[in-house]
N, C-alpha and C positions, 0 to 999 in steps of 0.2 A: 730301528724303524717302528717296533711297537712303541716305543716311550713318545714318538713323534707321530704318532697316531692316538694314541693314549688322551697326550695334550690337544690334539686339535679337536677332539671331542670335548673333553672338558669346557676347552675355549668357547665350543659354539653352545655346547648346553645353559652357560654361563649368561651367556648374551644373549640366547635366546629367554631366561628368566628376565634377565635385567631390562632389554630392552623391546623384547615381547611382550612379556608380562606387567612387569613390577612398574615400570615406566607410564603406560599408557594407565596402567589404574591408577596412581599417583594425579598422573593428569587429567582424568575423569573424577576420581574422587574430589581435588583442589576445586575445578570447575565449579563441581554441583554445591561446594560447602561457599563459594566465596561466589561465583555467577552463575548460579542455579537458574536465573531467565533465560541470560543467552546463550549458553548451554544447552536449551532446552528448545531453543527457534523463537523464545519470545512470544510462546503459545499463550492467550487468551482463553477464553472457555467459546469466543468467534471468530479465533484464524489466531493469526503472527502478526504482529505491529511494525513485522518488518517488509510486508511486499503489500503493496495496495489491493483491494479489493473491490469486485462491480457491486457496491452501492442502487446503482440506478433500477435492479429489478427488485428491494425491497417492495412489498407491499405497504402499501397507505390506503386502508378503506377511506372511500370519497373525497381521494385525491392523485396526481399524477405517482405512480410508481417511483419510489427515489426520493420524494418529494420531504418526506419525515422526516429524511436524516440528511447530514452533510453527507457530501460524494466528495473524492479524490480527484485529480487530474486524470484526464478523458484517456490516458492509459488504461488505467482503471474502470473507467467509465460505460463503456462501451454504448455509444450513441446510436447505434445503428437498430440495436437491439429490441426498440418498439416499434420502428417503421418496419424492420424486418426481422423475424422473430428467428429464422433459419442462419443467420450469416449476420453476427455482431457488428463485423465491420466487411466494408467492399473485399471481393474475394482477390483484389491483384493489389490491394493494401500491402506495402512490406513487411510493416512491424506497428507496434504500440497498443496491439491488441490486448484485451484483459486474459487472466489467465485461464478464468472460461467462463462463458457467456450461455445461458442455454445450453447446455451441453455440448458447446463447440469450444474445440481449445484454440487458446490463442499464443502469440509470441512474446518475446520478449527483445528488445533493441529497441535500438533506435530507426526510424523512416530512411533516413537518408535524403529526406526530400530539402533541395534548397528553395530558396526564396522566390524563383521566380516560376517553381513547381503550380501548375493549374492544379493539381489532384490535389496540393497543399492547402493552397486556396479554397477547393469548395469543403475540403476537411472543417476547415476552420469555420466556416460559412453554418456548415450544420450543424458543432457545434454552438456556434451564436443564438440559433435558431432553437436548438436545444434545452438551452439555459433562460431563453426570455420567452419559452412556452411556460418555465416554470416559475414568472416574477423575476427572473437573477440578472443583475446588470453583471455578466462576465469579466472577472480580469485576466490578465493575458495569460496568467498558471492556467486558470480553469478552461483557457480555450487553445494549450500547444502542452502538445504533449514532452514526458521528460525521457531522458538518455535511455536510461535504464526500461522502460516501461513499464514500472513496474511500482512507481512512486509510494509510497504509502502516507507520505507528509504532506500538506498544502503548509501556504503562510496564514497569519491570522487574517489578512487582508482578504483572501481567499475566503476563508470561512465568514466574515463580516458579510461580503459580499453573497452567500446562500442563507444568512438570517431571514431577509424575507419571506422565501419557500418553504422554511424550515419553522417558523412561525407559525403562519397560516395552517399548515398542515396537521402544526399540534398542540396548535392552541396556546402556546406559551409567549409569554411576551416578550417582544423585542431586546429588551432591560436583561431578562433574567437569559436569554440565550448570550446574551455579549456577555453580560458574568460570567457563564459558562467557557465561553469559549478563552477568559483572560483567565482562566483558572488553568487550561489545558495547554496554556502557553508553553511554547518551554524553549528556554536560552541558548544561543550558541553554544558547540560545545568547549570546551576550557573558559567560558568568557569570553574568544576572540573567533572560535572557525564558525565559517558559516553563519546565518541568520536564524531569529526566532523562527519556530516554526511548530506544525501543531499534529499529533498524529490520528489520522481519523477515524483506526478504529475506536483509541480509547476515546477519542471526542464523542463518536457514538454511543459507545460503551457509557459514558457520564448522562450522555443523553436520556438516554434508557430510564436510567435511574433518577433522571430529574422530573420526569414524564409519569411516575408510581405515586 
């Protein structure tokens, strides 16, 4: 009985190095030597490039808030946020809320709301109204929100389409923002999944720097 209690210690001291210990630092050390970004949340020195962020309360001295930089899908966005400063978005709103707004937290999901939803409808409506307070001819990204809600990509068509606002606001020309934004591109992934697409903090983040 002791030799059979002997061993089942040994066993578990065993596997508690192997796969307590020795395992998991193996797997942490590999991470940080070969994908030390994602590993890490894909932290920035202005968030994660992997959940979108509310854009829209940047400050722009002597111009609309938001107005300097590209914004995300109105996940991210949080439209409600200048009309009313308490409550980002309607308070019986289900989901697509930013992750916080003025100190209000928000969700994450999808609406749920189908097509022939009214509350869909004026969703949509304000942001229209949103977008063409601020010069922007809206495309359908920048005015439905995505599954997740939590978007941090738009497409390049998306960002073409806030060149104008994004212009005016900082002075920089047409020419050199669309440089910019073909520079930020970036491909399917393998080649074939999904489409181009562009992510906005680093598109800000280039902004930034194009703007010194």
């Amino acid at each position: 009985m002791l030799t059979q209690l002997r061993r089942s210690v040994v066993l578990c001291l065993v596997c508690l190095v192997i796969f307590g210990l020795a395992y998991p630092l193996i797997g942490v050390g590999l991470s940080q030597l070969f994908f030390k970004g994602q590993a890490n949340g894909s932290i920035t020195a202005n968030g994660s490039t992997l959940i979108g962020q509310n854009w829209s309360q940047t400050k722009c001295p002597g111009h609309l808030k938001g107005s300097c930089v590209f914004q995300g899908r109105p996940d991210a966005l949080g439209p409600y946020s200048d009309a009313n400063p308490k409550t980002p978005n309607p308070t019986d709103h289900p989901g697509d809320d930013p992750l916080v707004a003025n100190g209000v937290a928000g969700e994450s999901g999808a609406t749920n709301l189908g097509p022939r939803s009214q509350e869909l409808v004026n969703y949509t409506k304000d942001l229209i109204t949103y977008w063409h307070s601020r010069g922007v001819n809206p495309t359908s990204d920048l005015v439905t929100t995505s599954g997740s809600g939590l978007d941090p990509d738009i497409t390049p068509t998306d960002a073409v389409a806030e060149i104008p606002m994004v212009s005016r606001a900082t002075g920089l020309s047409r020419a050199a923002l669309t440089d910019l934004i073909n520079q930020q591109t970036q491909g399917a992934e393998w080649g074939f999944l999904g489409s181009t697409y562009i992510n906005v903090l680093q598109l800000n983040e280039a902004l930034h720097k194009l703007e010194k």
